[in-house]
TIDO-995636 format. One record per residue (C-alpha): residue number from 1; residue in three letters; z, y, x. Coordinates in pm, 1 decimal. Layout:
<recs>
REC num residu        w        v        u
REC NUM    ALA        Z        Y        X
...
</recs>
This chain:
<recs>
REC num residu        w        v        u
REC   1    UNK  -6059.9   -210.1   1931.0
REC   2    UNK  -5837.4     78.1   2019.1
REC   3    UNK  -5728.0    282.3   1729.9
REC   4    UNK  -5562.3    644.1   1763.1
REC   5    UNK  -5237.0    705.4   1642.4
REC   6    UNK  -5167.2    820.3   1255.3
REC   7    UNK  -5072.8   1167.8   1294.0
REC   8    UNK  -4686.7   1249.0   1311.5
REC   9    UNK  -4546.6   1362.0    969.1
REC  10    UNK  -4432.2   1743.4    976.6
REC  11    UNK  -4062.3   1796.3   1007.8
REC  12    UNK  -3905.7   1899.3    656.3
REC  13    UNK  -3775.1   2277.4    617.8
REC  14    UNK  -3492.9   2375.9    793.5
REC  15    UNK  -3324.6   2395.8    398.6
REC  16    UNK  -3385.4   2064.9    371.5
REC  17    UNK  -3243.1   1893.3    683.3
REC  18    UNK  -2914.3   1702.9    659.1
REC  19    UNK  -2699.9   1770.1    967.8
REC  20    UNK  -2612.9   1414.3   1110.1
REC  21    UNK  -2222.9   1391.0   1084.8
REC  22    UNK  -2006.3   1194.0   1308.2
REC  23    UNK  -1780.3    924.5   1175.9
REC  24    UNK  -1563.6    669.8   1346.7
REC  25    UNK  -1221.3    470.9   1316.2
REC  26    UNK   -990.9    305.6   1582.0
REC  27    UNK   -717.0     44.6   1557.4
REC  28    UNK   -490.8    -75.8   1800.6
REC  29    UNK   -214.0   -352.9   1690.3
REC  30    UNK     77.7   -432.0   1893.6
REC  31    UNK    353.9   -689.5   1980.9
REC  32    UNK    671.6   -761.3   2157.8
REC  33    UNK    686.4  -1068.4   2361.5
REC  34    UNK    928.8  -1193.7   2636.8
REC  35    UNK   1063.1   -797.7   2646.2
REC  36    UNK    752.7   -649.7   2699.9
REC  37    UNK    450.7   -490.4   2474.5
REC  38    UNK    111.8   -624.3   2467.6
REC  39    UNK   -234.3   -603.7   2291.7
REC  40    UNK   -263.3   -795.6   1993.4
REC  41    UNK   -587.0   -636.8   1889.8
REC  42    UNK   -828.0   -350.3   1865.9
REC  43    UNK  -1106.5   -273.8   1650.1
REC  44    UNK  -1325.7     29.3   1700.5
REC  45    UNK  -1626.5    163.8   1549.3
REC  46    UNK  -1863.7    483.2   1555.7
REC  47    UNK  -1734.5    786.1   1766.9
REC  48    UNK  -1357.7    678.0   1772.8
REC  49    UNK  -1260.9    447.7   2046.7
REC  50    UNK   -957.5    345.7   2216.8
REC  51    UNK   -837.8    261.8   2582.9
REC  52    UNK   -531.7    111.2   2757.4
REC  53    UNK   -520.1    167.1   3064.3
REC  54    UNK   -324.2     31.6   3398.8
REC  55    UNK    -20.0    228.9   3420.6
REC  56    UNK    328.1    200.7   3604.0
REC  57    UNK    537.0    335.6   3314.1
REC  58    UNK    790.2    161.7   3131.9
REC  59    UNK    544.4    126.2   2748.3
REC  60    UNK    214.5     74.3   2723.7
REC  61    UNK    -39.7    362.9   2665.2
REC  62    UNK   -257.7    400.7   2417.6
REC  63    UNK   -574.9    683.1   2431.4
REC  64    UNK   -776.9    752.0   2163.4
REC  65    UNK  -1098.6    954.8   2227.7
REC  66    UNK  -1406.1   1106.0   1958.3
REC  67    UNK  -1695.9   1042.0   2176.2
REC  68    UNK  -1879.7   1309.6   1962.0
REC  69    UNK  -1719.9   1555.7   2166.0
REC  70    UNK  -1546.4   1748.0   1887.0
REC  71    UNK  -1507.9   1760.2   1521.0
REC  72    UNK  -1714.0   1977.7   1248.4
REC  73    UNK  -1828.5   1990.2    868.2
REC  74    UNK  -1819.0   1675.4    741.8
REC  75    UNK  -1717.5   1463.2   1018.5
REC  76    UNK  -1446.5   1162.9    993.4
REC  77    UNK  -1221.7   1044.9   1197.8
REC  78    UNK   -949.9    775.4   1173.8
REC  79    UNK   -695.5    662.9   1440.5
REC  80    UNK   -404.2    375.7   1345.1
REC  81    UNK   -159.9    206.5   1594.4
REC  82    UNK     65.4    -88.5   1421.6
REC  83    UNK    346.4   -197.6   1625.8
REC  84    UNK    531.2   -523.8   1537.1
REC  85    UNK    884.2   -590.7   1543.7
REC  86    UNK   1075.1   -443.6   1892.0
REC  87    UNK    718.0   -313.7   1990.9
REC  88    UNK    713.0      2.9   2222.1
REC  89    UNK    403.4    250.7   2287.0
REC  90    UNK    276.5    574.9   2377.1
REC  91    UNK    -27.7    713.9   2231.3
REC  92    UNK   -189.9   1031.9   2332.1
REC  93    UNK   -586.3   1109.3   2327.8
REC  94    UNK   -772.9   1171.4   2594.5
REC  95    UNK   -840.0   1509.1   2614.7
REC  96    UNK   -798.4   1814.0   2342.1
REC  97    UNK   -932.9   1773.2   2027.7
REC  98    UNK  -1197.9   2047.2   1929.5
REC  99    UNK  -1254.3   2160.5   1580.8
REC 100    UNK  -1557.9   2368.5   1561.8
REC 101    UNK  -1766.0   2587.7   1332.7
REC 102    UNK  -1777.1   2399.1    990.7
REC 103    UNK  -2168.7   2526.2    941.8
REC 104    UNK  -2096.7   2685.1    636.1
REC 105    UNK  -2039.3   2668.8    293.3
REC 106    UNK  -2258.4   2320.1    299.6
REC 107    UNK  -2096.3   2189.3    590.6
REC 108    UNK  -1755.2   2109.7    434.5
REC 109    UNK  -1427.7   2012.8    616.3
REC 110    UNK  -1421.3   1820.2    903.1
REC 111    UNK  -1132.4   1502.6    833.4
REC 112    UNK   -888.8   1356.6   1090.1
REC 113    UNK   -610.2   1088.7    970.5
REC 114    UNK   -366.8    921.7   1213.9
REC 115    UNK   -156.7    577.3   1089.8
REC 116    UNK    152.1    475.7   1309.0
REC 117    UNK    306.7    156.2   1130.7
REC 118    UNK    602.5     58.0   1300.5
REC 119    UNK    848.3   -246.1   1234.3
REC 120    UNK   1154.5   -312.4   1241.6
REC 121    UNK   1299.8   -157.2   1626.1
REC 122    UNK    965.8    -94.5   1704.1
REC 123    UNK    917.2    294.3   1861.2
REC 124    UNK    606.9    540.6   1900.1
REC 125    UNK    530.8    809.7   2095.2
REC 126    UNK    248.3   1008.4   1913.6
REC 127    UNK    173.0   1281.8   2199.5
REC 128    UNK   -216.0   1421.5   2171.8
REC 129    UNK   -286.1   1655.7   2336.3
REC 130    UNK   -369.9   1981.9   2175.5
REC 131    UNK   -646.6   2083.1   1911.2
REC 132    UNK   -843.1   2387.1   1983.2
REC 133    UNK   -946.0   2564.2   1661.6
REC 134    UNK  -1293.2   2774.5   1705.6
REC 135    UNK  -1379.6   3065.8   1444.0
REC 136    UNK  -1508.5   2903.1   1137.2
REC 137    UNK  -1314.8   2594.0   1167.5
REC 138    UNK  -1242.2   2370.1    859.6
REC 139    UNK  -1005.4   2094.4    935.3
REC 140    UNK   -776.5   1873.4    725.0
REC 141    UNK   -560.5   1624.5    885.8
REC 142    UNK   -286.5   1454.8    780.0
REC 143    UNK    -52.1   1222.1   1033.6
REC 144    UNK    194.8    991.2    886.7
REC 145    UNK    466.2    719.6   1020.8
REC 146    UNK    515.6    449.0    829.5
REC 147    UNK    931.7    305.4    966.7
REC 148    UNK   1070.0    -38.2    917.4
REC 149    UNK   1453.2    -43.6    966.1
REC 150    UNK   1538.5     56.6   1271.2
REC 151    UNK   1195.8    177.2   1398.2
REC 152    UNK   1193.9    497.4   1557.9
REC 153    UNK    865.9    765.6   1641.9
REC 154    UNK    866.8   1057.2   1841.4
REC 155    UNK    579.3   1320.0   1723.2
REC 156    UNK    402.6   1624.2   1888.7
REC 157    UNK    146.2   1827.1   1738.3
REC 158    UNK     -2.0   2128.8   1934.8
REC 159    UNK   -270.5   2439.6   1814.7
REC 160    UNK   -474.1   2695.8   2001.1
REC 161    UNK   -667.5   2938.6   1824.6
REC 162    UNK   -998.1   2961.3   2049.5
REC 163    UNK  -1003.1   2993.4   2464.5
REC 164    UNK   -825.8   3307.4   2514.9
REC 165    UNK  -1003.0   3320.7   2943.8
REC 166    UNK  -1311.3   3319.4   2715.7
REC 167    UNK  -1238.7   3651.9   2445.7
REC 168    UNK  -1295.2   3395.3   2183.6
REC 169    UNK  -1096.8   3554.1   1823.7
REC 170    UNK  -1047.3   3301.7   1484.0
REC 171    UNK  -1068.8   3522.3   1213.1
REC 172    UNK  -1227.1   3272.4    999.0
REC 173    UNK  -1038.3   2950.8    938.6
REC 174    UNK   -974.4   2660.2    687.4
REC 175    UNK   -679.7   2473.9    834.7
REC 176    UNK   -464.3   2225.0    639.3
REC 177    UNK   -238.7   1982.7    865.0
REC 178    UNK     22.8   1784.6    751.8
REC 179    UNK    283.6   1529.4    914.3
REC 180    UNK    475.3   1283.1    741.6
REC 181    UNK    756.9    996.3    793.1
REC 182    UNK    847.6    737.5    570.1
REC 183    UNK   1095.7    490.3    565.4
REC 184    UNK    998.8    222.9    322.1
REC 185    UNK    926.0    460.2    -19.1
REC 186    UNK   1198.0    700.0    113.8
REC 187    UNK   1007.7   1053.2    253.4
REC 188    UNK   1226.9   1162.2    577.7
REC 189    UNK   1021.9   1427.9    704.0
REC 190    UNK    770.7   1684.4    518.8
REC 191    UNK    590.6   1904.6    756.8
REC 192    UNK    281.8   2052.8    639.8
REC 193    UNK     92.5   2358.0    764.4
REC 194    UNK   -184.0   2565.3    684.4
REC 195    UNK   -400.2   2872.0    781.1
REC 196    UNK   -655.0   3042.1    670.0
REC 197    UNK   -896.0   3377.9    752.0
REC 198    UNK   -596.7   3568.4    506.8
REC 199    UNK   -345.7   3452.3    760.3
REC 200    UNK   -472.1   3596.8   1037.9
REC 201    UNK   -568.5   3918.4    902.6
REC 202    UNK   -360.5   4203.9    783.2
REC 203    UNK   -525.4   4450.8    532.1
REC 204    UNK   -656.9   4749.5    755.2
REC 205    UNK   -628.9   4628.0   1028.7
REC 206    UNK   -943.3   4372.3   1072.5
REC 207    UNK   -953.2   4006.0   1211.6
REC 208    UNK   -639.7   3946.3   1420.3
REC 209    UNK   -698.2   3641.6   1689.9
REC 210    UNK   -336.3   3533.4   1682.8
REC 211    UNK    -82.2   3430.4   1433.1
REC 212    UNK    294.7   3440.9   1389.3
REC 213    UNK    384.3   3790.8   1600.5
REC 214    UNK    100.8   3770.8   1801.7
REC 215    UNK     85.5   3401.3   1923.1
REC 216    UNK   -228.0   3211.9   1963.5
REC 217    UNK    -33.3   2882.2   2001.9
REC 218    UNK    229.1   2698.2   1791.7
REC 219    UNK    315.1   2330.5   1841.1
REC 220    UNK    588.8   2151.7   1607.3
REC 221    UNK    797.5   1790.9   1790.6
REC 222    UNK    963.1   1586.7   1592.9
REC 223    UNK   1209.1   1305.0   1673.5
REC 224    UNK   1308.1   1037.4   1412.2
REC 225    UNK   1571.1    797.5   1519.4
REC 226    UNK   1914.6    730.5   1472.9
REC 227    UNK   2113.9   1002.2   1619.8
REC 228    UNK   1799.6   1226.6   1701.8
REC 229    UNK   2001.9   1541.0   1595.7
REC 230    UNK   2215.5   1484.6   1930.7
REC 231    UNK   1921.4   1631.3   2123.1
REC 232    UNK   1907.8   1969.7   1954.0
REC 233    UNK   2154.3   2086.4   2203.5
REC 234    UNK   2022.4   2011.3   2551.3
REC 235    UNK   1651.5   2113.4   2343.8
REC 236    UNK   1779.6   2440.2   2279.4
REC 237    UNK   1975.5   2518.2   2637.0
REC 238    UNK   1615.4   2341.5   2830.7
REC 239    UNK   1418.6   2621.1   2576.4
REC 240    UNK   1615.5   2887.1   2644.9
REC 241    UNK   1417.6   3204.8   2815.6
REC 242    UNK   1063.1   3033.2   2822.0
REC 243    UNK    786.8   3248.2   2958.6
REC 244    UNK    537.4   3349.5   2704.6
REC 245    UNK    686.4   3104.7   2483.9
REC 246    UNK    932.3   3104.4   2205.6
REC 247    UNK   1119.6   2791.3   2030.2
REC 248    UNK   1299.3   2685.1   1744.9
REC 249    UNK   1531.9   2398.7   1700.6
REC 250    UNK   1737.9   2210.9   1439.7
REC 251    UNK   1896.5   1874.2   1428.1
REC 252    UNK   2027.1   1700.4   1130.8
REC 253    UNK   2059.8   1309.5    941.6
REC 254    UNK   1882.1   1129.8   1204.3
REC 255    UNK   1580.4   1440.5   1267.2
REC 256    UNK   1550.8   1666.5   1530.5
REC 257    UNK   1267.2   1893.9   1500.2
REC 258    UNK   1120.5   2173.3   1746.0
REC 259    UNK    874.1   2495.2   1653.3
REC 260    UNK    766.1   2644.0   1951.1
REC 261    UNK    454.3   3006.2   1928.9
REC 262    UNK    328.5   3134.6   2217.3
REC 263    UNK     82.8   3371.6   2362.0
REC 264    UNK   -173.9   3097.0   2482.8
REC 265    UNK   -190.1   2754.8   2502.6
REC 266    UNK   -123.9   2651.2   2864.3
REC 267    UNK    301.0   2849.7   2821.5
REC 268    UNK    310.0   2619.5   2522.2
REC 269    UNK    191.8   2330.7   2679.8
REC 270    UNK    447.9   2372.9   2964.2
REC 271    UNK    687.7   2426.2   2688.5
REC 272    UNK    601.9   2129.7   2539.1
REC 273    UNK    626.3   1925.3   2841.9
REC 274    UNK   1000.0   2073.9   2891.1
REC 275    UNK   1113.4   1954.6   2534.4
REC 276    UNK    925.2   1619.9   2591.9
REC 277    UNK   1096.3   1562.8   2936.4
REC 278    UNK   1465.7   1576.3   2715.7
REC 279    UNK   1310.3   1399.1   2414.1
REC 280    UNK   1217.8   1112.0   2607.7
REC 281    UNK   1477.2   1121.8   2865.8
REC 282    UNK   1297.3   1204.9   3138.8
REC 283    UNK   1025.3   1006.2   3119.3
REC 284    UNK    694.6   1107.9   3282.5
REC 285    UNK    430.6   1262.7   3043.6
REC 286    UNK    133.5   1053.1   2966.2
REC 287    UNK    -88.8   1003.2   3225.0
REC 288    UNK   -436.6   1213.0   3109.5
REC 289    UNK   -220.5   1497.3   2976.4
REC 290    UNK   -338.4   1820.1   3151.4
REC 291    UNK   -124.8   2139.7   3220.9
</recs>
């Protein structure tokens, strides 16, 4: 006998809904055999995921990607690549990262930590491409390189404060970011940033949609490696005169480090690209980079 449905429960208030947030982790493990780098493993679960694709370069490339599309209030998100002994890699992600509106005071901040643990002569290139940060962002991140003896890592981190073709201003923002190296217990590099709504406001004057003298970009590279500080002077003769771009440079004790601001984020990319072509001696930029 044919029975008719029970009817459908009523959806709760709108105060009472919990806004589904996105989690995920991906790990990639790596090792040196017969002079070359291979896939030892890779584990990957909710939105994080990883790919290797075919490539004619000399390392292996790794992409991480957050199938969620972006990152928000309360959302997680963990990336780790572990290179054994002599292991080489690139890692990049496939596309910029997005960090959007956190959803208010309930919503939280949106987390994002990145792992590279490299032994001894192993080296990593960490080059994502760049986060976008949207007006009412809340973001903590924190990347850190873990160095065996003789392991090297090349790092680039790159900002953009909303889609300037679009007339998009941040005046609201919640932005902690911080990069670290280690070498065994030993700290060699400290680099953390933040910015918030204060920072990009002067009293007066209303919500300013830049930062540092009117940029809307800043990216920060970082080489750690013995005799890194050799670079600092073909960085700073390649970085001389950019267009819409400024940079920064300093070598020193096996560091070299970059600062680059600039008025959007495709003359930063491009300057990025220029430093990365010297850091890397002349090697061609990962493959899913876009400038």
């Amino acid at each position: 006998m044919f029975h008719s449905p029970a009817p459908m429960p009523m959806p709760p208030a709108a105060s009472q809904v919990a806004m589904q947030r996105a989690s995920g982790a991906a790990l990639v493990e790596m090792i040196a055999k017969a002079g070359r780098t291979h896939l030892a493993d890779l584990w990957q679960s909710g939105s994080a995921k990883a790919m290797l694709p075919r490539i004619h370069g000399p390392d292996p490339e790794v992409v991480f990607l957050n199938t969620a599309g972006g990152l928000t209030g309360g959302d997680v998100l963990r990336y780790a690549l572990d290179l054994g002994p002599g292991a080489r890699a690139v890692a990049t992600t496939q596309t910029a990262e997005r960090a959007y509106t956190a959803g208010g005071p309930e919503g939280g901040r949106a987390s994002m930590q990145v792992r590279l643990t490299l032994g001894p002569g192993a080296h990593a290139d960490w080059l994502p491409q760049e986060t976008i940060l949207y007006d009412g962002a809340a973001l903590s991140r924190r990347t850190r390189a873990d160095l065996a003896p003789g392991a090297s890592v090349l790092m680039a981190e790159m900002l953009v404060l909303g889609r300037a073709a679009m007339g998009e201003a941040v005046a609201e923002l919640a932005l902690s970011d911080r990069r670290e190296v280690w070498r065994g217990a030993v700290p060699v590099l400290v680099d953390p940033f933040a910015l918030t709504g204060a920072s990009l406001s002067l009293p007066g004057t209303g919500p300013r949609p830049a930062l540092l003298a009117g940029a809307r970009a800043v990216a920060m590279l970082a080489l750690v490696a013995n005799g890194a500080e050799d670079a600092a002077g073909p960085l700073r003769s390649a970085l001389a005169g950019l267009e819409g771009a400024e940079a920064a440079v300093s070598g020193w004790d096996g560091r070299c480090l970059v600062r680059l601001r600039a008025a959007d984020g495709l003359p930063m990319k491009r300057a990025v690209a220029r430093a990365l072509h010297i850091l890397r001696g002349g090697v061609s930029l990962p493959r899913v980079w876009q400038i």
